[in-house]
N, C-alpha and C positions, 0 to 999 in steps of 0.2 A: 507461694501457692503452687510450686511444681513446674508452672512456666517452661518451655525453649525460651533461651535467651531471644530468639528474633517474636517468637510472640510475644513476650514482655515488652520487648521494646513497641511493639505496634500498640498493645495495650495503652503502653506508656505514650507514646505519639496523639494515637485520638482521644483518650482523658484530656490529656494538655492539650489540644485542638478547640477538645469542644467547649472547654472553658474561656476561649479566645473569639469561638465562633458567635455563641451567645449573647454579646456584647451588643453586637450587632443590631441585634432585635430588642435589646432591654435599652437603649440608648433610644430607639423607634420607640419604647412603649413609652417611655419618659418626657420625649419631646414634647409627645403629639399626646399624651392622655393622663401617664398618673402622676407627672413628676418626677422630681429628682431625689426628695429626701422620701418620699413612699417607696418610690425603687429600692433607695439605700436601705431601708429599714425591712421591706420584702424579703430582697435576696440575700440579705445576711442572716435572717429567721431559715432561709431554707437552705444557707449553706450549710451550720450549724445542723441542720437534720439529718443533713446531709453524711457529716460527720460523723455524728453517733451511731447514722446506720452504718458503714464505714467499720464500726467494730464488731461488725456480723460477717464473717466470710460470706453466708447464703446471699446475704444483699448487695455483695462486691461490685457488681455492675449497676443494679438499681442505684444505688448511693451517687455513684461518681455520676449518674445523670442527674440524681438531684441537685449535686455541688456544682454543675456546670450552669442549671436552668440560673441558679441563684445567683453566680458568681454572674450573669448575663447581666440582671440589675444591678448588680452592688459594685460591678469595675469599673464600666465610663462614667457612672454618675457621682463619683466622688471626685474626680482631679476636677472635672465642670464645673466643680462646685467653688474654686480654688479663684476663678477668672472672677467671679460674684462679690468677692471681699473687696476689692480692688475697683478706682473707677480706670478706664480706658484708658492706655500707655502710661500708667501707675510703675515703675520700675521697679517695688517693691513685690509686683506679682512673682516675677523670677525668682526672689529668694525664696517667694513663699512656696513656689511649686519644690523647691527644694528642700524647705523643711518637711512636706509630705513625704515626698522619695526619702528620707531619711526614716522618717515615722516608719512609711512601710518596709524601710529594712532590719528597723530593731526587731519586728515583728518574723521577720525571714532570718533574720542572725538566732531566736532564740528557738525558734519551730526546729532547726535538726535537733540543738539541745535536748529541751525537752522531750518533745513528739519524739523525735527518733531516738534519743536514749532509752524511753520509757519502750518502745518500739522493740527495739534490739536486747535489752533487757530482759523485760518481764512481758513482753507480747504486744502485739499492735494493736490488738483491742484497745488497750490504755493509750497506746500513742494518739489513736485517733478520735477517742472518746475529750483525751486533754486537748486534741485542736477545735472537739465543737466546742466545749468549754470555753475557751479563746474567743471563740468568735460570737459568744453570747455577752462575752465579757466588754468586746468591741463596740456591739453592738449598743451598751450602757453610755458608755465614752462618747457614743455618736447622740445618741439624743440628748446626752448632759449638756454637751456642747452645740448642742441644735441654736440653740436662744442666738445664738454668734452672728448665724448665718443671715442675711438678707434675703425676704421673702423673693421667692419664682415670680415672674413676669409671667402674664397669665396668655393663654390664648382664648381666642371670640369663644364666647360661651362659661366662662369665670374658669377655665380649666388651667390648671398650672403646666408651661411649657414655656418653647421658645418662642419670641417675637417674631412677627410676621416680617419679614425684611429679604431683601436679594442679596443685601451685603456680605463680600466676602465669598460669592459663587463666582468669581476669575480664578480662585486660587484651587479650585477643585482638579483639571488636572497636572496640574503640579503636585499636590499630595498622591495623589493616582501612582505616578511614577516613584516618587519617594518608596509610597506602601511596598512597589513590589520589588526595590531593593532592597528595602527592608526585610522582605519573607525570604530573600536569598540566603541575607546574612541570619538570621534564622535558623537555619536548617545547622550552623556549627554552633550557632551562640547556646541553643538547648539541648547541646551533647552534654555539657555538664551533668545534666541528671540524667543520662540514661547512661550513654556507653564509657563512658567518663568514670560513673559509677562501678558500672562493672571492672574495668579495669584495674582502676583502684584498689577494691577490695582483695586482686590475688596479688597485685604488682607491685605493692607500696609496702616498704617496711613502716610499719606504721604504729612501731615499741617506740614510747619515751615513761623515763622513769621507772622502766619495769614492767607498764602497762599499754594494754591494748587499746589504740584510738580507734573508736567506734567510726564507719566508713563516714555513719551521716553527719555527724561533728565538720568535717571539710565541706560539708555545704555551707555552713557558718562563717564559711573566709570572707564569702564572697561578700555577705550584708556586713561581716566587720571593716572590711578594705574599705566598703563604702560610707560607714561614719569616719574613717580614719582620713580617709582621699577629698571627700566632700567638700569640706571646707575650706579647704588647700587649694580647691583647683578653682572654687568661686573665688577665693580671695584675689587668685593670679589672673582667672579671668578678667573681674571687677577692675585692678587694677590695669591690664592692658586696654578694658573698653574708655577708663579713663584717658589714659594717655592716646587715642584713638586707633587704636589695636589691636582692635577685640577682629575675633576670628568666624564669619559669617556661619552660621548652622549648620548648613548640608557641607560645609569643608569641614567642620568637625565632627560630622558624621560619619566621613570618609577617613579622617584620620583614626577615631573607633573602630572602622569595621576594618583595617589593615593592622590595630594594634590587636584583636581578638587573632587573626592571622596569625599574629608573631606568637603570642602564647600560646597557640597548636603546636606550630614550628617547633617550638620550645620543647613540647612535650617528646614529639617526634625524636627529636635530636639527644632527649634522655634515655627515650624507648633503645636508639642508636651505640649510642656509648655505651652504656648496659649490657647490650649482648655483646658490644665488643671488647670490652674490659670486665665483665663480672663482677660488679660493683652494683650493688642495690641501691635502686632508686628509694630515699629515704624520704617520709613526709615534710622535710625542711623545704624540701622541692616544691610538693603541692602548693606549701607557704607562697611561694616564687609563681608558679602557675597563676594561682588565684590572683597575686596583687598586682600582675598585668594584665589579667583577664579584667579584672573590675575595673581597674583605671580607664583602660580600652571602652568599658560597659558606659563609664558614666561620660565620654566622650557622644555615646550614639543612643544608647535609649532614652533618657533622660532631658534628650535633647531636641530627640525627633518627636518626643508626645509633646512638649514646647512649640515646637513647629506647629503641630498638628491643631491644638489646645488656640492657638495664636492666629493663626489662619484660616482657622473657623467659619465655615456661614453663620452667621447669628442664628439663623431658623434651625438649623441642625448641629447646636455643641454639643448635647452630647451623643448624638452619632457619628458626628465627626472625631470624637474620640474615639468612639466605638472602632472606626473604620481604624484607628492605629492598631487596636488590638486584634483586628482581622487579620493584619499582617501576622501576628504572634501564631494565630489558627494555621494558617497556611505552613508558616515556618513549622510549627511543631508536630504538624501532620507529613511533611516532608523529613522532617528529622527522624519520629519514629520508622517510617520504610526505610530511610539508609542507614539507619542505625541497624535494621534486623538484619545488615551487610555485614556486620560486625564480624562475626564468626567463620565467614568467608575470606576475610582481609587479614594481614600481617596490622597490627596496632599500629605502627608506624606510619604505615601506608596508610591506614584510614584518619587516623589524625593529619597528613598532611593535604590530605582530600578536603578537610575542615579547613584548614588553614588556605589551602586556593579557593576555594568557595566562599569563605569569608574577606579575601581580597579581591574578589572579584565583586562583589556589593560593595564595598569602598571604593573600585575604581568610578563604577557606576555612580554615586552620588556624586564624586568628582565632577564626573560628566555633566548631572543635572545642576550641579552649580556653576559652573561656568555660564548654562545657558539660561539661570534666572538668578544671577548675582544681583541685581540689582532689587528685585523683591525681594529675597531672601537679605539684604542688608536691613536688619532691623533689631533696634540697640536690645527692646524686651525679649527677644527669643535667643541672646546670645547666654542668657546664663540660663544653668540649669535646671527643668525641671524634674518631671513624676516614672515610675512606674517600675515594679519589683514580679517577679515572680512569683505564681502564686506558693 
């Protein structure tokens, strides 16, 4: 659309924001009024509209405020929904939060595919006409599957919500402090799709076969690494919790947010070599990027909405969900402003700016785990659960 690259990226920052910010209020509107399977079935109706408008340039901005209002209901109320099958320190909740996170990345592994070939191809119109598509299609899959679910606990007056209870408000600020090391690491962990992007597209030889890889196709590492690594890393987990060796949350949160580090580093040190040997950075690289990126990923997000999902006040799950994805808000609202740095900065230099800043949220969780190890010891939140990009 013409864009400076630092407006793009601002663009790019408060879309991704406000999808994050939204949660917030649609988690509020679920507890306390419509539910959780009305939210889900709301906000996916108007994500969906969202998208279609989405292939009208004139509606560019209208759209993405409809996709954000929608995605507000339809993100916390569905991992909420995960705790409901299960009765209380069930250990089979943890795998299940991990079958979700896998669903939702089939769904992210195939979106640059499609969407974005279709996209780069023959115009975006189609790219984003085939993601409401998608999310109509989703939409089927969730009430098919509704009959599953176990009915909402109601609140006084027959309305579906959470149970009136105090339980579980100790652990509020403890999440507090989690949240806002989490919006630190944030601000590198959502470079992938903005300045990441950019780069990419002029810096990457990116011929195999003769042919040209479409940029958005390397979004697809990331949801592949994660069916690939997924089951590897539960299995090793499961294994050391057996042997009594399982490795408490927030230390593995901090091991994540120092492995997202090193795959900046990473990058940095190819940006390096590159200019000092003239040797093109080939996509076999990106390959290498990504599956330490996602390794690192499925150490710290996936583990901190576990936390969050787990620690829960009974009265507010899923706003206490919601509050994970505030962190996302925050983060990706910071990320777009230093990302619109980009063009001021040598690559190097700005990727290794990512890389200290994402070690610098790891140290942090460090921190908070030392000082609530003993809460934080708990066997259900040691394996992995939910949460993908949208």
């Amino acid at each position: 659309l013409q864009y400076t690259q630092a407006s793009a990226s601002l663009i790019f920052g408060a879309y991704a924001a406000g999808d994050y910010l939204t949660p917030i209020f649609g988690g509020m509107i679920a507890d306390r009024w419509l539910g959780r399977r009305p939210a889900v079935v709301i906000g996916g109706l108007l994500m969906a509209l969202g998208h279609f408008m989405m292939a009208f340039e004139s509606l560019f901005f209208p759209a993405m405020a409809v996709i954000a209002i929608g995605n507000g209901l339809f993100l916390p109320n569905l991992p909420s929904q995960v705790t409901l099958l299960y009765p209380k320190d069930d250990p089979r909740a943890g795998a299940a939060f991990n079958v979700y996170y896998v669903g939702i990345n089939l769904g992210a592994f195939l979106a640059p595919l499609i969407c974005g070939t279709l996209g780069e191809v023959y115009g975006w119109h189609y790219g984003f006409g085939a993601a409401g598509i998608g999310m109509c299609l989703g939409l089927v899959v969730y009430l098919w599957g509704g009959r599953y679910l176990p009915p909402e606990a109601s609140k006084p007056g027959g309305r579906p919500g959470a149970i009136d209870s105090n339980e579980g408000m100790s652990n509020v600020p403890l999440l507090v402090g989690v949240a806002l090391a989490v919006m630190l690491f944030r601000i590198a962990y959502e470079q992938t799709g903005n300045t990441f992007a950019v780069w990419s597209d002029t810096a990457v030889e990116r011929t195999a076969l003769g042919l040209a890889i479409p940029v958005a196709w390397f979004q697809s590492l990331n949801p592949m690494f994660v069916f690939l690594f997924s089951p590897l890393l539960v299995r090793m987990w499961n294994a050391r919790a057996a042997r009594g060796l399982g490795t408490p949350a927030l230390r593995r949160m901090g091991q994540g947010a120092l492995g997202i580090g090193v795959s900046y580093a990473l990058l940095a040190g190819l940006i390096v070599l590159a200019a000092g040997s003239g040797f093109a950075i080939g996509w076999p690289w990106m390959v290498l990027f990504f599956a330490v990126f996602t390794l690192a990923e499925l150490y710290i997000l996936p583990v901190g909405l576990g936390l969050f999902a787990t620690l829960a006040p009974k009265r507010f799950a899923a706003t206490t969900v919601a509050a994970w994805f505030f962190c996302s808000f925050t983060g990706n609202l910071l990320s777009g402003v230093i990302g619109a740095t980009w063009e001021s900065m040598r690559p190097e230099t700005f990727f290794l700016m990512m890389a200290a800043i994402a070690a610098v949220s790891g140290l942090i969780l460090f921190g908070i785990h030392r000082k609530h190890q003993e809460k934080l010891a708990l066997p259900d939140v040691a394996i992995p659960p939910v949460e993908k990009a949208l």
